[in-house]
C-alpha beads as a LAMMPS data file, in Angstrom:
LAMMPS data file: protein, C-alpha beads

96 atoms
95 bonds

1 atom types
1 bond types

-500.0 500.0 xlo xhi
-500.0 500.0 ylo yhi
-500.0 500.0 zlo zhi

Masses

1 110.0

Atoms # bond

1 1 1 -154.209 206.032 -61.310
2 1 1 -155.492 206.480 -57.877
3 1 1 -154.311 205.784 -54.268
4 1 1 -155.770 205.373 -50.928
5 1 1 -154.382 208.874 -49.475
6 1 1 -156.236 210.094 -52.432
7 1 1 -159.422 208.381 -52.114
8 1 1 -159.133 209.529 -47.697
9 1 1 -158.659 213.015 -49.388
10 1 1 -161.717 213.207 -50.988
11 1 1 -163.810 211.245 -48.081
12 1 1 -162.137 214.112 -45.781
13 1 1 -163.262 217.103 -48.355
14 1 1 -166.837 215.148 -48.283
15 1 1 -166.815 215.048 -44.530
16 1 1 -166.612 210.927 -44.885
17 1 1 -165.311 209.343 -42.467
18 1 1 -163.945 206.014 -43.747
19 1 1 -162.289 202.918 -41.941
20 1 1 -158.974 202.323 -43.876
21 1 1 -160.082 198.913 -44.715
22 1 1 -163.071 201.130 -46.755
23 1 1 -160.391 203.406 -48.163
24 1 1 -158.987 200.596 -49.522
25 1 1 -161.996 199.102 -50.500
26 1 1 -163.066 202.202 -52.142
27 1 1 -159.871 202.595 -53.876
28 1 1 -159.598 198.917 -55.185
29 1 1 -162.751 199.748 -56.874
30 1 1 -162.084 203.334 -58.095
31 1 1 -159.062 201.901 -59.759
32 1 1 -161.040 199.185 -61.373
33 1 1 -163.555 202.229 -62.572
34 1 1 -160.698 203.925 -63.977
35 1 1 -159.119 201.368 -65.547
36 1 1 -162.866 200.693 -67.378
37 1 1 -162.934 204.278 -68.630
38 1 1 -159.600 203.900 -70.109
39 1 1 -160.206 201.166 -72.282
40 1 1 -163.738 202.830 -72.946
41 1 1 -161.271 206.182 -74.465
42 1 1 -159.433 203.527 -76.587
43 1 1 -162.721 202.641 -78.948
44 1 1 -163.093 204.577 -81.882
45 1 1 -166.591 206.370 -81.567
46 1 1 -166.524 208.949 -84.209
47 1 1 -169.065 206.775 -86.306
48 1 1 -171.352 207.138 -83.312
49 1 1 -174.193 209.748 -82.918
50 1 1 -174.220 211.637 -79.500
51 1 1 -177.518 210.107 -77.261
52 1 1 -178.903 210.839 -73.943
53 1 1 -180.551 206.804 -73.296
54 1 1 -178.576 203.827 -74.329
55 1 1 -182.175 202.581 -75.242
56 1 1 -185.130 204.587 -77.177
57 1 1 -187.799 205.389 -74.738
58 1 1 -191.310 206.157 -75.614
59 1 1 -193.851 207.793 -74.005
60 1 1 -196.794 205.372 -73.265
61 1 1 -199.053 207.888 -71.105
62 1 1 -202.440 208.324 -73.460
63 1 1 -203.292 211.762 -74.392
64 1 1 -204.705 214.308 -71.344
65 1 1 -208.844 214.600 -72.294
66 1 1 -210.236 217.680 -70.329
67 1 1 -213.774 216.665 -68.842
68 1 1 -216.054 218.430 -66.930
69 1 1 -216.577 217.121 -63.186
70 1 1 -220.592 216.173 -62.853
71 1 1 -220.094 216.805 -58.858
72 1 1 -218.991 220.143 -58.669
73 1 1 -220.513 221.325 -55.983
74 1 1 -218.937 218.501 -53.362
75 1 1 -215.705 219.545 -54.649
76 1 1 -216.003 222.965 -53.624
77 1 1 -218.173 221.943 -50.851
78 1 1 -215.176 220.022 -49.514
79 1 1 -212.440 222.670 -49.992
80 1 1 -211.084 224.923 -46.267
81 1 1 -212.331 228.474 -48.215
82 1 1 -214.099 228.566 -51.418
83 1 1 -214.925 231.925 -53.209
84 1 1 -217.398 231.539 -55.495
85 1 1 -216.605 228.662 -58.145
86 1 1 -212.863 228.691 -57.306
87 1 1 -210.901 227.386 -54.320
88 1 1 -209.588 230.374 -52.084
89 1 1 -205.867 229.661 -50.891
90 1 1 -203.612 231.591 -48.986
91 1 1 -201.257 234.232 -50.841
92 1 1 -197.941 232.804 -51.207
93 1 1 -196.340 235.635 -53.620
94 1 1 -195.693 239.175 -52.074
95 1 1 -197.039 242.455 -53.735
96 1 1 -193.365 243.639 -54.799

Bonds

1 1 1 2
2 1 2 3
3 1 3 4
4 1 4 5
5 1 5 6
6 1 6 7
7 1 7 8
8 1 8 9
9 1 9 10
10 1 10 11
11 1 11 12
12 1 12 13
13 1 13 14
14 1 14 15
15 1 15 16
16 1 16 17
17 1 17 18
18 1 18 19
19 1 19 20
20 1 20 21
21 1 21 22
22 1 22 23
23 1 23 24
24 1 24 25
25 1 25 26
26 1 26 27
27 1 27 28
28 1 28 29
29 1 29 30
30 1 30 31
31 1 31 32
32 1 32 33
33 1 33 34
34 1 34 35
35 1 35 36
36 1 36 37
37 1 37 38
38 1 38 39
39 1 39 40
40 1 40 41
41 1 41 42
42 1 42 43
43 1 43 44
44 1 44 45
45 1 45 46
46 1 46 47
47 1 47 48
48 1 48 49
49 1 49 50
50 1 50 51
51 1 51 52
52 1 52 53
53 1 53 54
54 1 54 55
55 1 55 56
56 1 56 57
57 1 57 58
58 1 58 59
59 1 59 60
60 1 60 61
61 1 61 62
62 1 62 63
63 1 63 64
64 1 64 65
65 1 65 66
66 1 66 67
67 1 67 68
68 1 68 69
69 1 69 70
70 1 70 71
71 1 71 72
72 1 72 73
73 1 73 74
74 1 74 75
75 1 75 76
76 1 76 77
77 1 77 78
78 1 78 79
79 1 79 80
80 1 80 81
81 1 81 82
82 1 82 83
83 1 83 84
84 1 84 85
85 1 85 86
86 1 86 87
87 1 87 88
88 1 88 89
89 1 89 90
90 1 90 91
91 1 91 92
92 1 92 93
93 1 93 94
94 1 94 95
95 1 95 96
């Protein structure tokens, strides 16, 4: 499965440095996340329909209603620059 020179391998390659007694730690439960995935290969999932959630999720945001501002004007009034209705911002793309 895994070992500890291993597990200080990878640590080392991301610049981790680790205590042995965490190298040990970390490969005790490695090992035990292994040995998980294993028995997770044994089941027989062909029956089963790729999914992205383990859960449905739905989206409970309400629908986006565009309305006019009634205070315009203190918006603008507000902003650094304004030119004309709209806000002026600095350029932020170049020409080419």
């Amino acid at each position: 499965m895994i070992d500890q020179e291993q597990v200080h391998k990878v640590a080392n390659l991301a610049r981790l440095e680790l205590t042995p007694e965490e190298e040990q730690q970390f490969t005790n439960q490695l090992a035990n996340i292994l040995d998980y995935i294993q028995q997770l290969n044994e089941l027989d999932v062909s029956d089963v329909l790729p999914t992205t959630r383990a859960i449905d999720v739905s989206n409970i945001t309400r629908e986006d209603e565009l309305q006019p501002y009634s205070d315009r004007e203190s918006i603008l009034n507000a902003a650094p620059e304004q030119e004309g209705e709209f806000f002026k911002v600095p350029k932020i793309l170049n020409a080419e």
